[in-house]
Legacy VTK file of the C-alpha trace (Angstrom):
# vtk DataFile Version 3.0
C-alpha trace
ASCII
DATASET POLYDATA
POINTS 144 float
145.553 133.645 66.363
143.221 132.247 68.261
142.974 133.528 72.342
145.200 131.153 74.412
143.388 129.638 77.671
144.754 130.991 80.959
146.430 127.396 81.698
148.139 127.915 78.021
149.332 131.801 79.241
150.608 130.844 82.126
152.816 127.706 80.429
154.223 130.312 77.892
154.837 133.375 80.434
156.764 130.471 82.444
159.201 129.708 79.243
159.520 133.035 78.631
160.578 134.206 82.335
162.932 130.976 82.826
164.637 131.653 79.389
165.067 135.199 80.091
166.229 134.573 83.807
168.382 131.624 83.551
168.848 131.649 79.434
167.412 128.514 78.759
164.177 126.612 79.674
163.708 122.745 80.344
160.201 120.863 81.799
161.991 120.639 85.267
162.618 124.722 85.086
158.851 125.239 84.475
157.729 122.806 87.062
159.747 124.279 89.597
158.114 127.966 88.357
154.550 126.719 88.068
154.351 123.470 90.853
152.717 121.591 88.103
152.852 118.073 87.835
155.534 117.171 84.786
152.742 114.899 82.060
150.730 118.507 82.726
153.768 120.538 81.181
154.342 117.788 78.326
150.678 118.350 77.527
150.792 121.787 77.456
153.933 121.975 75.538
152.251 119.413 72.965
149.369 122.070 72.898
151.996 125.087 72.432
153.766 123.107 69.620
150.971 122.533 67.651
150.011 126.537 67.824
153.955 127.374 66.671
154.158 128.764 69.772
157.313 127.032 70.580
159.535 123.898 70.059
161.611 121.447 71.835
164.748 119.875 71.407
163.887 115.914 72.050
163.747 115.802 76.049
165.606 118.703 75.651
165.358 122.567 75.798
162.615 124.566 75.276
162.482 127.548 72.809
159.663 129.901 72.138
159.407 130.551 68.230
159.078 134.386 66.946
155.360 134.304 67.683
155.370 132.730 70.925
157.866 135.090 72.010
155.506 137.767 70.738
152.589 135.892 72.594
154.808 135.629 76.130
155.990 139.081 75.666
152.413 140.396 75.468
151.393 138.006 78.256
154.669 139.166 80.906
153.872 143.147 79.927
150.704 143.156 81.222
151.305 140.772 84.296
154.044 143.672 85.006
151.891 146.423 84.240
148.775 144.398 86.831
152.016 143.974 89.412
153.308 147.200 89.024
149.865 149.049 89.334
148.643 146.707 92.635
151.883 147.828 93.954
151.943 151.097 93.637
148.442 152.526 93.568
146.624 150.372 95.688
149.986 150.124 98.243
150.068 145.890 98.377
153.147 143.618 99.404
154.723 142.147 96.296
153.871 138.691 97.299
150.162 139.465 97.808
150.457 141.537 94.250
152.017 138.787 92.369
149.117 136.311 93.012
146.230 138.944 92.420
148.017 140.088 89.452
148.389 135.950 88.016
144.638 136.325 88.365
143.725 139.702 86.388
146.013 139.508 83.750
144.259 136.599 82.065
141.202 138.461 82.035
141.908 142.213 81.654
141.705 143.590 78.184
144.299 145.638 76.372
141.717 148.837 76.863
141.997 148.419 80.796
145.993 147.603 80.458
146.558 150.781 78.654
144.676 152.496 81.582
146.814 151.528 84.087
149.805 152.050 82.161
148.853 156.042 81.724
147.898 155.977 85.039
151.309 154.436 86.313
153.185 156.712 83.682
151.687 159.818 85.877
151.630 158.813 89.148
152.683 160.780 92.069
153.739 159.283 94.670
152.164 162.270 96.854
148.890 160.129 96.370
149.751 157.650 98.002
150.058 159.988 101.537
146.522 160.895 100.931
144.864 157.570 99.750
146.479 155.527 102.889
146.612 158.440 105.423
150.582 158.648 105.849
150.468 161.476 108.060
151.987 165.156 106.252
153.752 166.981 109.298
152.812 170.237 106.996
149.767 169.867 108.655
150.212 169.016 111.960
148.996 171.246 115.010
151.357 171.921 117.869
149.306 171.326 121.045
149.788 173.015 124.455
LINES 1 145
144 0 1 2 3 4 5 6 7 8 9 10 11 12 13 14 15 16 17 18 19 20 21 22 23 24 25 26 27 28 29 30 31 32 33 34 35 36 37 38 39 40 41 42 43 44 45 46 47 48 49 50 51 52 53 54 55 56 57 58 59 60 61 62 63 64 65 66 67 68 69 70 71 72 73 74 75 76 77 78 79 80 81 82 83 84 85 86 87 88 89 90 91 92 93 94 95 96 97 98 99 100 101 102 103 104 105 106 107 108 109 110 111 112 113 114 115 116 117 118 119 120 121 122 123 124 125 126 127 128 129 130 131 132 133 134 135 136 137 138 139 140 141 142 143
């Protein structure tokens, strides 16, 4: 299949996050998720129907078919893997994370994803003392 755009990723990572948080997914749910105006979504949707990424009940709910949940479950591991990795090697707020991490992930190849997931996988959280200069009181010289 042909490489979604990053508007059609982030339309399909929406269904997929609202189904899986509140077990079913309507065009209010992923305007509320995405602050997109509603004929946006209905285009989008159109777009994702045509693919077999997903279909909709008439004004109804919105399911993602086998491969769109395939697609959105690809799409949401490496947004997690991007959050996860901003997080905890590079020490940022989760709100500040999650918006970097909408960025990369729609650019970021599976090569580079893998990376950070190794790198994640073996992390010690020691590092972090040393990268961001928490102080180790190991080290510390009594004075006078």
């Amino acid at each position: 299949m042909k490489k979604l755009s990053r508007s059609l990723e982030n339309y399909i990572e929406a269904v997929f996050i609202v189904s899986k948080e509140y077990g079913k997914c309507r065009v209010t749910d992923i305007q509320k998720k995405l602050k997109v105006s509603k004929p946006s979504i209905v285009n989008a949707l159109s777009i994702l129907k045509k693919k077999k990424l997903l279909f909709q009940e008439k004004y109804g709910l919105i399911y993602l078919t086998e491969s769109g949940l395939k697609t959105a479950k690809k799409i949401y591991k490496k947004h997690t893997t991007i959050l996860k990795f901003l997080e905890n090697i590079f020490d940022l707020r989760a709100v500040k994370a999650e918006k970097i991490a909408c960025d990369m992930e729609h650019i970021i190849d599976k090569k580079i994803q893998n990376k950070m997931e190794k790198i994640l996988k073996n992390f010690n959280p020691e590092v972090k003392k040393i990268l961001y200069g928490e102080k180790d009181e190991t080290f510390a010289i009594k004075r006078g």
